[in-house]
C-alpha positions in Angstrom: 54.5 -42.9 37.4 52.9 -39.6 38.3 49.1 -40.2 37.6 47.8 -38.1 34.8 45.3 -35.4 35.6 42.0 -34.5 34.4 42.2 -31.2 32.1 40.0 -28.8 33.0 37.2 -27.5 31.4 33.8 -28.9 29.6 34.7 -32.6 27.9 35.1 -33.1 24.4 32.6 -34.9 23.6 28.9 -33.5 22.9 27.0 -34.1 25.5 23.2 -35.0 24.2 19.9 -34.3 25.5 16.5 -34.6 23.5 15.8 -31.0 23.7 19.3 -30.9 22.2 18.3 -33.1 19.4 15.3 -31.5 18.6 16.6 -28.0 18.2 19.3 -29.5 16.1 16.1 -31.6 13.8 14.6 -27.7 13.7 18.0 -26.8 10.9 18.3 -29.7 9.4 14.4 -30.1 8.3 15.5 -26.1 7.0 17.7 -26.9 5.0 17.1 -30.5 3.7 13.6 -31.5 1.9 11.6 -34.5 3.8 13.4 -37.1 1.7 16.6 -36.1 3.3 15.7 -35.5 6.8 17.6 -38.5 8.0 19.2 -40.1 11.6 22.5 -39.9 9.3 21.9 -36.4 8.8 20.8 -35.4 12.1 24.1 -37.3 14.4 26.3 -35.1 10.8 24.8 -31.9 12.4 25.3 -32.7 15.4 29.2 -34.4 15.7 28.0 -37.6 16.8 27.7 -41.2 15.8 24.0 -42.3 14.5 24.3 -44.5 16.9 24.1 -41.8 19.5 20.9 -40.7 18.7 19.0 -44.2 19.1 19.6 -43.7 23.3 16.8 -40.9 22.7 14.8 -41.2 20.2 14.2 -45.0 18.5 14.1 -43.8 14.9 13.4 -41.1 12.9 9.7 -41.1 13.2 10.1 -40.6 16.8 12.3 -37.3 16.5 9.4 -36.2 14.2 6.6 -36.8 16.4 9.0 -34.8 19.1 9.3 -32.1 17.0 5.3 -32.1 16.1 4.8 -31.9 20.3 7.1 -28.8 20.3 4.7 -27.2 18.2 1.6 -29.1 20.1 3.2 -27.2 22.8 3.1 -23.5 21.6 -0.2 -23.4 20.2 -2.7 -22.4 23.1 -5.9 -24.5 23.3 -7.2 -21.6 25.9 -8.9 -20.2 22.7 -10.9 -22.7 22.0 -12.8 -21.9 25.4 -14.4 -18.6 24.2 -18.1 -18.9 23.9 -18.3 -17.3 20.3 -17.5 -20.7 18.4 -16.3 -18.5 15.3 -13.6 -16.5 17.8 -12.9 -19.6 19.7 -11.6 -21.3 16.4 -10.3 -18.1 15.5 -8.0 -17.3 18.1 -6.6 -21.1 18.2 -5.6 -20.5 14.4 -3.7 -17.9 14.8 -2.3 -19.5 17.9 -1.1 -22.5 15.4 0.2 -20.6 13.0 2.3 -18.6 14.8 3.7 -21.8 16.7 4.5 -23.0 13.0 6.3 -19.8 12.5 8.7 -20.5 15.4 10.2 -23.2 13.1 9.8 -22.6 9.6 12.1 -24.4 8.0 10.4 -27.8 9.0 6.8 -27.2 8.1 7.1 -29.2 4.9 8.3 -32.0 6.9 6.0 -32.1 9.8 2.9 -31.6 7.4 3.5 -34.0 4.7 4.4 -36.9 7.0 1.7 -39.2 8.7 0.7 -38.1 12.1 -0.1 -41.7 13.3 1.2 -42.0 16.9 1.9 -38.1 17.8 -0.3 -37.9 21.0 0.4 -33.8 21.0 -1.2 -33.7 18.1 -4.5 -35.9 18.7 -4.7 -33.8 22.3 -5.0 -30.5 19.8 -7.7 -32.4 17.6 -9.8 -33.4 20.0 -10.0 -29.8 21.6 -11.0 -28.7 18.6 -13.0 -31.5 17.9 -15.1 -31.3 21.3 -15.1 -27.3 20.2 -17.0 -28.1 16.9 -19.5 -30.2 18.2 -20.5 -27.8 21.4 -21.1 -25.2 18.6 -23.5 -27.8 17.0 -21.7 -29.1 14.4 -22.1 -33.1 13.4 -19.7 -35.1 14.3 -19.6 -36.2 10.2 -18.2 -32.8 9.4 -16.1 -32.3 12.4 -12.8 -33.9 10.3 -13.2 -31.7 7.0 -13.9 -29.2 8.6 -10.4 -29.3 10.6 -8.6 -30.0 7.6 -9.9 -27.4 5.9 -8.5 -25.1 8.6 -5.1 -27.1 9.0 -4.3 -26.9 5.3 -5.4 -23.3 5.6 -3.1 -22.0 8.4 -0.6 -24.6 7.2 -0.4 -22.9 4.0 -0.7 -19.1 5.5 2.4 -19.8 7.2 4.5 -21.2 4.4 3.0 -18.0 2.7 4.6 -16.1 5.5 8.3 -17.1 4.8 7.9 -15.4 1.2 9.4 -12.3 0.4 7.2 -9.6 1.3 6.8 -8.2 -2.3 6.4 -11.8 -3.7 3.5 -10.5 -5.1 4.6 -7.6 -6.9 4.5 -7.5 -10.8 7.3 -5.0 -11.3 8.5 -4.1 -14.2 5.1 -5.4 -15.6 2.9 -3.1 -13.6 2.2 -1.3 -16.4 0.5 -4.4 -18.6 -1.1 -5.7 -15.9 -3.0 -1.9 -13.6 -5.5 -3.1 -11.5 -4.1 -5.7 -10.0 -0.6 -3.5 -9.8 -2.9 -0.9 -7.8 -4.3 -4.1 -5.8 -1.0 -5.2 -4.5 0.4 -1.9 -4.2 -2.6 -1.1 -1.8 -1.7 -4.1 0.0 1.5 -3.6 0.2 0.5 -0.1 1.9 -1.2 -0.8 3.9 0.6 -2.4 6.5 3.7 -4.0 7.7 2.9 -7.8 7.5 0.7 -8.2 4.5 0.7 -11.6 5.0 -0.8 -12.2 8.3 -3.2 -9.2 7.7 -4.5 -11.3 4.6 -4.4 -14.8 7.1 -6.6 -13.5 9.8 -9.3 -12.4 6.8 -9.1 -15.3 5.2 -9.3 -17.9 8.5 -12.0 -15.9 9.2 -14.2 -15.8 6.2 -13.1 -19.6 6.1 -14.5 -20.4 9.6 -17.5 -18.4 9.1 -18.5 -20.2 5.8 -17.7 -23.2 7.2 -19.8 -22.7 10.2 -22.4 -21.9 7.5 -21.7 -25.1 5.5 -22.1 -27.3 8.7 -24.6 -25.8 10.8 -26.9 -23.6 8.7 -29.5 -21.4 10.5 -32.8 -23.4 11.5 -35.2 -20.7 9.8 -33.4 -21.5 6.0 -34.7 -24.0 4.5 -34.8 -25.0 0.8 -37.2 -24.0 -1.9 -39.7 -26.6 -1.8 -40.5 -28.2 -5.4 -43.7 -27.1 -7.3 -44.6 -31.2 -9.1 -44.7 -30.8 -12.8 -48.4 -31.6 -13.7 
């Protein structure tokens, strides 16, 4: 017997990698809510057994906190160095939310899940953390005050996957013509509406909280007059 050769070409099979996985757990977290982001699902979208998955990742929690260092990646701490604490926050915002924007489809999923043991993410949080308190904030408000900001750009960049005239009132413009001549300003005055209104608002956000947590030394409250 003539021993059969190899065809040539790639093989057959799919040949996995993590950064293949991930990129693959990027669609599926698109187009499936968090409930049904699954190891099932992700070996369906790929053309492999489950079971092919677990010589990567040990379970679903771990693809998750693989995708949340993807986007620990992208966001650049290097903002956080400016000496102006209100730019230094600034710029990293923006920096997150645009790193959010790279996969949009899975911000649902990556916010609303516990963060527990995603190291990518605790390396951003303390930046931002150490950041905070060289700007003279205490440590007690440090936390809010990063959720605050989280839940801010987290929400800006949901907002961004909207249709641009989301906003519109259309055919009730007419009932409704200030705010119709509000949006339609908007609307005018640029291309992205949305990250025009994102930068004002992270930056009314981290100036009041600035404000909240580290007031200026000469305010002080109105001292009280005792009744006699």
């Amino acid at each position: 017997m003539t021993k059969q050769q190899r065809s040539a070409g790639r093989p057959s099979a799919t040949v996995l990698t993590e950064e293949k996985i991930l990129k693959a757990a990027f669609r599926v977290a698109g187009s499936r809510g968090p409930a049904q982001f699954t190891m099932t699902a992700l070996a369906a979208a790929l053309g492999v057994r489950t079971s092919a998955l677990y010589h990567h990742y040990a379970n679903r929690d771990a693809v998750i906190r693989g995708m949340r260092a993807r986007i620990g990646r992208l966001t650049d701490l290097a903002p956080l160095q400016d000496a102006d604490a209100v730019e230094a926050l600034f710029g990293w915002g923006v920096s997150y939310r645009k790193a959010l924007l790279t996969a949009p489809g899975a911000i649902v999923l990556l916010a609303t899940l516990p963060i527990d043991a995603d190291r990518e993410s605790f390396v951003q949080y303390e930046a931002v953390t150490d950041r905070l308190l060289a700007a003279g904030w205490p440590s007690a408000r440090t936390l809010d005050t990063i959720v605050a900001l989280e839940s801010f750009i987290i929400g800006s960049a949901l907002d961004a996957l909207a249709p641009g005239d989301n906003m519109s009132p259309g055919a009730l413009a007419d009932e409704f013509p200030r705010y119709a001549e509000s949006e339609r300003l908007r609307a005018a005055a640029g291309d992205d509406p949305a990250a025009a209104t994102f930068r004002i608002g992270l930056r009314a956000l981290i100036t009041g909280l600035a404000a909240w947590a580290v007031p200026p030394a000469d305010i002080r409250p109105p001292a009280v007059t005792p009744s006699l």
